[in-house]
BALOBA-1460 file (C-alpha; in Angstrom, 3 decimals):
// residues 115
<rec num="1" residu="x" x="166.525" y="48.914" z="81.612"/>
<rec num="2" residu="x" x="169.890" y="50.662" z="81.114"/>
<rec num="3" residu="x" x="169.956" y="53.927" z="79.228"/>
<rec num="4" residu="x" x="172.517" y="54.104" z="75.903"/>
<rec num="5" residu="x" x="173.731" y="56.985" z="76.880"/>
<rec num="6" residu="x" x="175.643" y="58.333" z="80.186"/>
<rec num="7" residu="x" x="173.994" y="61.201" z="82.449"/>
<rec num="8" residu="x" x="175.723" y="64.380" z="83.089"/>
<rec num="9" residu="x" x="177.515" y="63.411" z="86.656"/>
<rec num="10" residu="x" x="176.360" y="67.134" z="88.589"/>
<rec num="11" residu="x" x="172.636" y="66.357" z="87.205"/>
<rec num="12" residu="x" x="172.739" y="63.251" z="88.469"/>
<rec num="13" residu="x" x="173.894" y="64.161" z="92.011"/>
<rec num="14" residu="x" x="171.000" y="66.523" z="91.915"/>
<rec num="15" residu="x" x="168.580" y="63.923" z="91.403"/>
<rec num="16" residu="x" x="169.842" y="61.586" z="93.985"/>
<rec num="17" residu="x" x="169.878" y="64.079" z="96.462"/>
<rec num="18" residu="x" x="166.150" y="64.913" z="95.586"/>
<rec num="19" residu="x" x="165.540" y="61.736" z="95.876"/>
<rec num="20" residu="x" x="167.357" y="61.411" z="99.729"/>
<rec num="21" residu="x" x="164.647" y="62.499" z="101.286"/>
<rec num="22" residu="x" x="162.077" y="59.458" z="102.342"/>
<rec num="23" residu="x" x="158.866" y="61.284" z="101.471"/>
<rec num="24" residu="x" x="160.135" y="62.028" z="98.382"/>
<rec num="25" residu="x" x="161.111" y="58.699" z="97.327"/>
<rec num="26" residu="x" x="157.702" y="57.359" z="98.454"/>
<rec num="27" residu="x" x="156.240" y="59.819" z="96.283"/>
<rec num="28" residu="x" x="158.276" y="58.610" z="93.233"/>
<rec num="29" residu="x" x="157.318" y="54.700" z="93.556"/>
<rec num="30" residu="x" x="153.491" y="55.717" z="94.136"/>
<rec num="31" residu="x" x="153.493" y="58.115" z="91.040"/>
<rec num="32" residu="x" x="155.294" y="55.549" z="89.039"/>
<rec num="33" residu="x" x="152.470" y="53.216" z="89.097"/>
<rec num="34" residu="x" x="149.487" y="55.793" z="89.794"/>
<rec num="35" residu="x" x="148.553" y="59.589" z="89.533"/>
<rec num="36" residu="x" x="147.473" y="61.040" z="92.826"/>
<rec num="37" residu="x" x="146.657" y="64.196" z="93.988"/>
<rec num="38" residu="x" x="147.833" y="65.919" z="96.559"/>
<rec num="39" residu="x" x="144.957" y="65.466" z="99.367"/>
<rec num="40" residu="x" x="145.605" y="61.920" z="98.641"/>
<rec num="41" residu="x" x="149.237" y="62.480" z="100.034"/>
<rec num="42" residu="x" x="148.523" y="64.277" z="102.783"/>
<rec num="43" residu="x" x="146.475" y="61.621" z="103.995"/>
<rec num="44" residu="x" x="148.875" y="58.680" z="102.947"/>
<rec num="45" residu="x" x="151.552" y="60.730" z="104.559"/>
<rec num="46" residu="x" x="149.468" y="62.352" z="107.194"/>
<rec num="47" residu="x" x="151.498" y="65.752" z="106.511"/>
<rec num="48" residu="x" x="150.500" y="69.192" z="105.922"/>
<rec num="49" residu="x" x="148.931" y="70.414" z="102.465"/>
<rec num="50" residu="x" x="152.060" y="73.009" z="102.355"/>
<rec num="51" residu="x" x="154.290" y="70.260" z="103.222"/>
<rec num="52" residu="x" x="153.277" y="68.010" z="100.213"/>
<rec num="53" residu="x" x="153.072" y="70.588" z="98.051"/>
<rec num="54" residu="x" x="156.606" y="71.831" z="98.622"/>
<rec num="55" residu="x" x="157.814" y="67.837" z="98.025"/>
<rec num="56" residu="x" x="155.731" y="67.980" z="94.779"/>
<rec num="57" residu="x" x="157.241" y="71.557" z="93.472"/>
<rec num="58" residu="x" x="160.752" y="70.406" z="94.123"/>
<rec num="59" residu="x" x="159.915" y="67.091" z="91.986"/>
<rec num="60" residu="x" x="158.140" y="69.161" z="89.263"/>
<rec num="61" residu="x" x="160.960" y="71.686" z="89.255"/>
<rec num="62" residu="x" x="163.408" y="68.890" z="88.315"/>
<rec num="63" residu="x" x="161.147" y="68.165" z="85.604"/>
<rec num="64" residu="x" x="160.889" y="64.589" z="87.420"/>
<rec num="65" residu="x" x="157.233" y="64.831" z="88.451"/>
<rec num="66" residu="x" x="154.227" y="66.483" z="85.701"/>
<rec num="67" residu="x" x="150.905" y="67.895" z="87.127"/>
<rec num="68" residu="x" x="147.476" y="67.673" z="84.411"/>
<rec num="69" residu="x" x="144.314" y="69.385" z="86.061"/>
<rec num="70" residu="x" x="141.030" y="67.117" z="86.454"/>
<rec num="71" residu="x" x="138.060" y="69.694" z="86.965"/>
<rec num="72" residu="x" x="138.875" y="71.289" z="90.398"/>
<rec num="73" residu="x" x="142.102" y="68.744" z="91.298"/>
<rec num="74" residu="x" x="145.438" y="68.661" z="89.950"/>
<rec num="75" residu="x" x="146.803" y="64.830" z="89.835"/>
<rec num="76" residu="x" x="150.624" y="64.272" z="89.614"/>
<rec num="77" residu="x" x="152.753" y="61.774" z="87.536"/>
<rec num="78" residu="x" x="155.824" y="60.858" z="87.230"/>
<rec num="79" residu="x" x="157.674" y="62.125" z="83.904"/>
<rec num="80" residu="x" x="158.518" y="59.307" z="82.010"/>
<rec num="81" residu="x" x="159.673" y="61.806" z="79.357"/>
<rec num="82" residu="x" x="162.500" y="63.580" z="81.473"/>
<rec num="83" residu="x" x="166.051" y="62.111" z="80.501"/>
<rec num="84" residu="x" x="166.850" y="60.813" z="83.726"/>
<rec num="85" residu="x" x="163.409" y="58.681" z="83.760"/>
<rec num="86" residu="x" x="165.821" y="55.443" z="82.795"/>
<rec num="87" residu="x" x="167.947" y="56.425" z="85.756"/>
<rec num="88" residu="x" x="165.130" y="57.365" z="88.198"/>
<rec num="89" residu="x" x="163.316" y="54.154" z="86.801"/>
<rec num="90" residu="x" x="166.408" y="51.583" z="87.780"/>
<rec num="91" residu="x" x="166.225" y="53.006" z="91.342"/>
<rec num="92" residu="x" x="162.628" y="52.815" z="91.986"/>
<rec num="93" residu="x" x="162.641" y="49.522" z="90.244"/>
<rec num="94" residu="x" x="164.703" y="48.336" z="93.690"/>
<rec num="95" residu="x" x="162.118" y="49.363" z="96.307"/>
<rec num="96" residu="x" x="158.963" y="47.821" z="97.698"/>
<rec num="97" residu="x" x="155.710" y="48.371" z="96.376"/>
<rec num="98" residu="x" x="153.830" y="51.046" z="97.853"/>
<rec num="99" residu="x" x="150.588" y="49.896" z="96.547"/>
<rec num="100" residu="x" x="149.180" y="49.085" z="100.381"/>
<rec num="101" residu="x" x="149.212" y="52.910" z="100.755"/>
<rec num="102" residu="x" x="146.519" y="53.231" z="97.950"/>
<rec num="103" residu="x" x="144.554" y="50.500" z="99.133"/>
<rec num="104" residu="x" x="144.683" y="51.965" z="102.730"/>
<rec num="105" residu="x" x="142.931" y="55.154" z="100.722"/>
<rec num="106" residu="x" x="140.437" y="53.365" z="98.900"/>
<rec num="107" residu="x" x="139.339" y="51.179" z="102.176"/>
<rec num="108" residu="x" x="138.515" y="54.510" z="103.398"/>
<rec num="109" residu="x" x="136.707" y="56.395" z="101.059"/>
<rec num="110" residu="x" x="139.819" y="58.859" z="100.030"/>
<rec num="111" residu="x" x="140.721" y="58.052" z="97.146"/>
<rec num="112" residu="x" x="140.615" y="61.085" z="94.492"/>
<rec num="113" residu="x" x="137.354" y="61.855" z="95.585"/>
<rec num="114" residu="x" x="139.231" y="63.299" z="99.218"/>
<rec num="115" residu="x" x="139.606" y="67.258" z="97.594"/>
């Protein structure tokens, strides 16, 4: 999918370099496909709580990522309303599914009922 319009060059840079960091990346494919929350992470990652929180508040603060509380948990997206979605979108588009990692959860019981 290639977006009609160009990106602003310095926003773009911003989002790639976001996006540098493994864990991050990871996050993206998941949350393109499937909400999670962020026990779910920690497991899939087997990283702190702080530590996958801090990933998820530097996605959110790029307006990449979108959080929507469920009762008690809070379950994160990806924005496919933020302008560089059809930019994100092309690069996820190139990695390998990540869908094992939710499957690993659900084989073990973790899956959004973890928190």
């Amino acid at each position: 999918m290639l977006q009609a319009s160009t990106i602003d060059i310095e926003r773009a840079a911003l989002v790639l370099k976001l996006l540098g960091d493994k864990t991050r990346l990871n996050m993206m494919k998941i949350l393109d496909i499937q909400s999670c929350c962020v026990c779910e992470f920690v497991e899939m990652f087997q990283m702190s709580q702080p530590a996958i929180s801090q990933h998820l508040r530097k996605l959110k603060d790029m307006g990449l990522v979108k959080e929507e509380k469920r009762g008690q948990w809070v379950f994160y997206s990806v924005n496919k309303e933020n302008d560089y979605y059809p930019f994100v979108k092309q690069i996820l588009d190139q990695l390998p599914s990540q869908e094992e990692k939710i499957k690993n959860l659900e084989k073990k019981g973790l899956r959004i009922s973890c928190c």
